[in-house]
C-alpha positions in Angstrom: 0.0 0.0 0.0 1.3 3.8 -0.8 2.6 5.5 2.1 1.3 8.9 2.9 3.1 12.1 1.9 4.1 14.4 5.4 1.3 16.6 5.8 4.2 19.8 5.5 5.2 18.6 2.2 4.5 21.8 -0.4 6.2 20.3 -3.4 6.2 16.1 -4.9 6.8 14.9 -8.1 3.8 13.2 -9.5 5.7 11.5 -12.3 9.1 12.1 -14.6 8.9 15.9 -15.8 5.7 16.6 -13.9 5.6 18.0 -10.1 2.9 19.3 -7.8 3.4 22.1 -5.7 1.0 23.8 -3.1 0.5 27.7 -3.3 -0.5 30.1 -0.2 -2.7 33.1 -0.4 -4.9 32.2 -2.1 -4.6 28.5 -1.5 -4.3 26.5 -4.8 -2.0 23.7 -6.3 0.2 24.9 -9.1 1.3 21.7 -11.8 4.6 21.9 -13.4 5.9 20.1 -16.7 9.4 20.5 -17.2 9.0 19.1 -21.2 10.8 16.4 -20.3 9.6 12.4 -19.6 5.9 11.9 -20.4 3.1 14.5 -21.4 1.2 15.7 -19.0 -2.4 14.4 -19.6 -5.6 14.5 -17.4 -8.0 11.9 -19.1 -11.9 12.7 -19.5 -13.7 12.9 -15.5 -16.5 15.1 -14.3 -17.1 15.9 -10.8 -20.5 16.0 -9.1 -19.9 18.3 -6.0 -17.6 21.3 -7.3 -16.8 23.5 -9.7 -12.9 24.0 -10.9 -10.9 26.8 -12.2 -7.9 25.9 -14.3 -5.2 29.1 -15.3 -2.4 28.9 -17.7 0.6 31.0 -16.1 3.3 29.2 -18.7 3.0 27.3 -21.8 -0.4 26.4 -23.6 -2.6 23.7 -22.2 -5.9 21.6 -24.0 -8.6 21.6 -22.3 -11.5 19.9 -23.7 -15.6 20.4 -21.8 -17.9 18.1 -22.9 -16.4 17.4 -26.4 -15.2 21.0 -27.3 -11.8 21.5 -27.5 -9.5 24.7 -26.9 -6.3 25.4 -26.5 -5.4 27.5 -23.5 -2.3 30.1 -22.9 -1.8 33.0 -20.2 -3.7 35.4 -22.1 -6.7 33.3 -21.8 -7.3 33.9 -18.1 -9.5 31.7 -15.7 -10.8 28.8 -17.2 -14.0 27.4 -15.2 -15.7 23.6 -15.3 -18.8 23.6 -13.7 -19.6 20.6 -11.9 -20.8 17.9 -14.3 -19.3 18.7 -17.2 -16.8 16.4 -18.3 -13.6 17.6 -19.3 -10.0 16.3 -19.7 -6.7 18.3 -20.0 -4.0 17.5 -22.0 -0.1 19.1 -22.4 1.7 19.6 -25.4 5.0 17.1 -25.7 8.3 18.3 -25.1 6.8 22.1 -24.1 7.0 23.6 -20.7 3.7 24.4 -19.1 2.9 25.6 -15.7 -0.5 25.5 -14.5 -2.3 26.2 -11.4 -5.9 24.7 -10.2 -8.1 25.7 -7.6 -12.3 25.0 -6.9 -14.9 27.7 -6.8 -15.3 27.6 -3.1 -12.1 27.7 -0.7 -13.2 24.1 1.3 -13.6 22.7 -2.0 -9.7 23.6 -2.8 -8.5 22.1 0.7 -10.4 18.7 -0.5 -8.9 19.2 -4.2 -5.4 19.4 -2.0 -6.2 16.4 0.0 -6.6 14.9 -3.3 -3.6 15.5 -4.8 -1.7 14.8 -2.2 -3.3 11.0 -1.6 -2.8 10.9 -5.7 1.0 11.8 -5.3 1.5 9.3 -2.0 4.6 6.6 -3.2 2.9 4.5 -5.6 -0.6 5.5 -5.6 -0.3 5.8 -9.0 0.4 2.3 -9.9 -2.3 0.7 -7.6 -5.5 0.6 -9.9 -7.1 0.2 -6.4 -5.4 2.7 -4.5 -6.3 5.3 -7.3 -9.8 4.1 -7.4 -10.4 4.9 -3.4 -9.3 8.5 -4.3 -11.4 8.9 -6.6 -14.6 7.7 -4.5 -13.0 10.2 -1.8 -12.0 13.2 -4.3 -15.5 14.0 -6.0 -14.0 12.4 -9.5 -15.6 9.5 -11.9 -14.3 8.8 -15.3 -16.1 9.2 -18.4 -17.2 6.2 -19.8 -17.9 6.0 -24.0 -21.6 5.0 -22.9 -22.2 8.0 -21.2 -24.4 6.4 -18.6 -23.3 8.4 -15.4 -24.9 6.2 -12.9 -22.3 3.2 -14.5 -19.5 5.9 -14.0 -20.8 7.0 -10.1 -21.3 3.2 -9.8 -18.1 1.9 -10.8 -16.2 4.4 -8.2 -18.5 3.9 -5.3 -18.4 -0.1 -5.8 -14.4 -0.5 -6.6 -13.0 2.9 -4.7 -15.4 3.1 -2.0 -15.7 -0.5 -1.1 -13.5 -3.4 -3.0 -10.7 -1.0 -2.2 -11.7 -1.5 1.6 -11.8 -4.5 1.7 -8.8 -5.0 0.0 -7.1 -3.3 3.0 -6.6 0.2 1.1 -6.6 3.3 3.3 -6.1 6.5 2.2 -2.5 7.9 3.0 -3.9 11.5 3.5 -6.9 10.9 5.7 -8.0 14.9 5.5 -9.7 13.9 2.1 -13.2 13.1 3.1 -16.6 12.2 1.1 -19.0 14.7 0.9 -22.0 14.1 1.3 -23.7 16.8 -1.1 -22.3 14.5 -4.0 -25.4 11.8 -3.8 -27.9 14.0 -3.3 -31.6 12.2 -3.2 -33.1 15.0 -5.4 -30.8 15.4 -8.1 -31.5 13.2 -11.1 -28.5 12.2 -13.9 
């Protein structure tokens, strides 16, 4: 199982040419790609409880919302998701980008944080497991080519929220914690 990051760690590399670094004032998580080792790529999620802002200080990024695709630089300013829109976000090889990420609402960052840092623990990355209990915790479900979002909320609650349990798998950051606005009773897919 991954072992947790200390809580007073700021900066971890997420993978070769790609590091994670935690910002103050206003709280947010800055990504940076170096160009070098593999291209930074976020594949297509949606999120049911929060909204996200993604800002290009360096480079260009692509982000693509439910199908449309842009390219993003500085000049382009804040770029929101609202919740439920599925997007994905995607580097350019070999080019330098630097991008930071925060939520609409300042809890929502701290959980974003907590997410991160559970996805950057010492092999999280290669336990399919592992990865799918952050998910569950972190508000995040893939997109699936059905489009069926009760398969995609199932699949995460079933493997991340309890195969992953059972397995033993605990998340190294415990801070990261469900919230319970993302199953609401009245909100229909």
């Amino acid at each position: 199982m991954p072992e947790p990051l200390p809580a007073d760690v700021d900066s971890w590399t997420l993978q070769e040419g790609i590091s994670m670094t935690i910002l103050q004032n206003p709280l947010r998580t800055r990504i940076i790609v170096t160009g070098k080792g593999e291209k930074f790529y976020v594949p297509p999620h949606w999120h049911a409880a929060h909204d996200e802002n993604h800002v290009v200080i360096k480079g260009r990024l692509i982000v693509t919302q439910d199908g449309v695709r842009r390219v993003l630089g500085p000049e382009n300013g804040v770029c929101l998701t609202r919740r439920g829109v599925v997007h994905s976000l995607e580097g350019f090889p070999g080019e330098e980008l630097i991008l930071e990420e925060t939520a609409t609402e300042p809890e929502d960052t701290e959980q974003k944080i907590f997410f991160f840092r559970n996805m950057g623990a010492p092999g999280m990355l290669s336990s399919p497991l592992g990865i799918m209990q952050v998910l569950y915790y972190g508000d995040t479900y893939p997109k699936f080519p059905t489009g069926f979002r009760w398969l995609e909320r199932g699949l995460i609650v079933v493997v991340g929220g309890w195969i992953a349990s059972l397995f033993g798998y605990q998340l190294p950051d415990k801070r990261l914690r469900l919230d319970p606005s993302r199953f609401p009773r009245d909100k229909k897919d």
